[in-house]
C-alpha positions as CSV (number, residue, x, y, z in Angstrom):
1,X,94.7,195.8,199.0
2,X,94.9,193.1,196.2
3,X,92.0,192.1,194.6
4,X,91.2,188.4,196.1
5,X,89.8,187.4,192.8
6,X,93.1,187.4,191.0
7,X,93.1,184.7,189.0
8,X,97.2,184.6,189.0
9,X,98.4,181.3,190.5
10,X,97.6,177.0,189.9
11,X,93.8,175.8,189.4
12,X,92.2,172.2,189.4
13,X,89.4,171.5,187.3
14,X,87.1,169.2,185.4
15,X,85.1,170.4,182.4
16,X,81.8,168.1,180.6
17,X,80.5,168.4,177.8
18,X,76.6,168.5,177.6
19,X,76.3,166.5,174.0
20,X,77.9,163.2,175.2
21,X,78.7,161.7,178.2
22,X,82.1,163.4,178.3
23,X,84.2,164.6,181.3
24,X,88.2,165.4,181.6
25,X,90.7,167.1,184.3
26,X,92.7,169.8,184.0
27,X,95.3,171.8,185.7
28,X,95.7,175.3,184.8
29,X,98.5,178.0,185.7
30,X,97.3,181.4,185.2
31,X,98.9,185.0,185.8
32,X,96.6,188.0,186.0
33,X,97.5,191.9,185.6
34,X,95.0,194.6,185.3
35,X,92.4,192.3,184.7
36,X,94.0,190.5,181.6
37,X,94.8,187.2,182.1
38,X,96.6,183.8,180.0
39,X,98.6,181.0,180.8
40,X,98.3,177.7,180.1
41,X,96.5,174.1,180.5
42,X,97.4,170.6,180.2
43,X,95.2,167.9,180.3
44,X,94.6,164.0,179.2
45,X,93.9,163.5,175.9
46,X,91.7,160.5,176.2
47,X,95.2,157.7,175.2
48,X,97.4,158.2,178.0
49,X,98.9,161.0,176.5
50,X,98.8,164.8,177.6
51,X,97.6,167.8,175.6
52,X,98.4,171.2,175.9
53,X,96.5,174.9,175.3
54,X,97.1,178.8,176.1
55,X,94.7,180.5,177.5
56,X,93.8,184.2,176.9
57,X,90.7,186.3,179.0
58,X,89.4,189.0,180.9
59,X,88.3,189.0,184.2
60,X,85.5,192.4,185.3
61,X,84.8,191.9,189.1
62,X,83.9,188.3,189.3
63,X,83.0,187.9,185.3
64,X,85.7,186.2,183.4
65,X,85.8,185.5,180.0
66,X,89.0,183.4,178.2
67,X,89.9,181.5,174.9
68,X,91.4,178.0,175.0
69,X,93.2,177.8,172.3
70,X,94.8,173.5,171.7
71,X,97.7,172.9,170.5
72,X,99.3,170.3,167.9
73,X,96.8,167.6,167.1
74,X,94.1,169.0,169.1
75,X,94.3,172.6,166.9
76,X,91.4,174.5,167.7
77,X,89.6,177.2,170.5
78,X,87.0,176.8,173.1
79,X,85.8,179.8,174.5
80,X,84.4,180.2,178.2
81,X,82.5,182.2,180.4
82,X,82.1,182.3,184.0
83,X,82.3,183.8,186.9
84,X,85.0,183.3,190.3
85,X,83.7,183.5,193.6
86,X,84.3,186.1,195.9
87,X,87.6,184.6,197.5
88,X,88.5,184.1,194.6
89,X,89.2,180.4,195.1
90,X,86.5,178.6,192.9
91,X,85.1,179.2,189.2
92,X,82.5,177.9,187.3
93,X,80.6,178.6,183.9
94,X,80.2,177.3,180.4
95,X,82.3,176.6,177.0
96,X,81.6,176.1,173.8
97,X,83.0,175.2,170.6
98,X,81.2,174.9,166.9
99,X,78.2,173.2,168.2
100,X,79.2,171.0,171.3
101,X,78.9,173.0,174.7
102,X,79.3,172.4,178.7
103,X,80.1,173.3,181.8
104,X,83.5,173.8,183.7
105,X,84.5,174.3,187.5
106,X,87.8,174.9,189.0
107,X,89.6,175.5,192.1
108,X,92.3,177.0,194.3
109,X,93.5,176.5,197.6
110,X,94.9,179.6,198.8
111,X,96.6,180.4,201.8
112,X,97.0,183.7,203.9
113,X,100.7,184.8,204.2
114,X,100.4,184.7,208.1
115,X,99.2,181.2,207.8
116,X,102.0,180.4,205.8
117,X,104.5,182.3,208.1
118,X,103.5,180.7,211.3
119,X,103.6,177.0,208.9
120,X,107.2,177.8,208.2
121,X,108.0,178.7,211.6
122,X,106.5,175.8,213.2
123,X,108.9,173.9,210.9
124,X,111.9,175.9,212.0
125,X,110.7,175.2,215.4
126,X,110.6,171.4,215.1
127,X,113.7,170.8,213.4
C-alpha cells in the first residue's frame, strides 16, 4: 500500500510572512519518489504578473523539509519546514529567508479511485 502522505500531485496554498502584513497564493505541482520530492510553484508577484520557483525537499513520515528556489527577477531561496497530515491532504509549517520568516499552509483534495470509478460511471450512465 502507498504511502497516503505522498506529496506527488497539485496543492493550494497561502504563505504570510510574520515581519509585515504580507500574504500571497500559490499553486504547487509536486512529484514524490522514495521520499525525495521537487516540482514547481507559481504565484502573484504583487503587479498582476506571475512568478515562478522549483522546489526541492524531503519528506520522513509526515516531516517535510524543501527549498524554494525564485526564478528571474525574484532570484533567491526560501527554505521550509513542516509537516503533512496524516491523509496526506493538508500541510503547514514555517519559511524563512535572510531575516524575514512565516508561516505557510496548503491543501489537496484527493479522491479514492473507487470514488472516482463509480463518478465516471454515473457519467456513462447518464449520457
Amino acid at each position: 500500500m502507498s504511502d497516503p502522505r505522498d506529496l506527488s500531485g497539485v496543492w493550494y496554498g497561502r504563505y504570510v510572512s510574520h515581519a509585515d502584513v504580507q500574504e500571497n497564493g500559490f499553486i504547487a505541482l509536486l512529484e514524490e519518489a522514495g521520499g525525495v520530492f521537487s516540482g514547481s510553484i507559481s504565484e502573484r508577484d504583487g503587479q498582476d504578473g506571475i512568478r515562478s520557483a522549483t522546489v526541492a525537499g524531503r519528506r520522513d513520515g509526515a516531516r517535510i523539509q524543501f527549498v524554494k528556489q525564485y526564478h528571474g527577477r525574484w532570484n533567491h531561496a526560501v527554505f521550509y519546514e513542516g509537516s503533512v497530515d496524516d491523509q496526506g491532504v493538508e500541510a503547514s509549517g514555517s519559511w524563512k529567508v535572510d531575516w524575514l520568516h512565516g508561516g505557510f499552509s496548503m491543501q489537496r483534495e484527493k479522491f479514492a479511485t473507487d470514488e472516482l470509478e463509480e463518478e465516471r460511471e454515473d457519467s456513462l450512465v447518464l449520457r
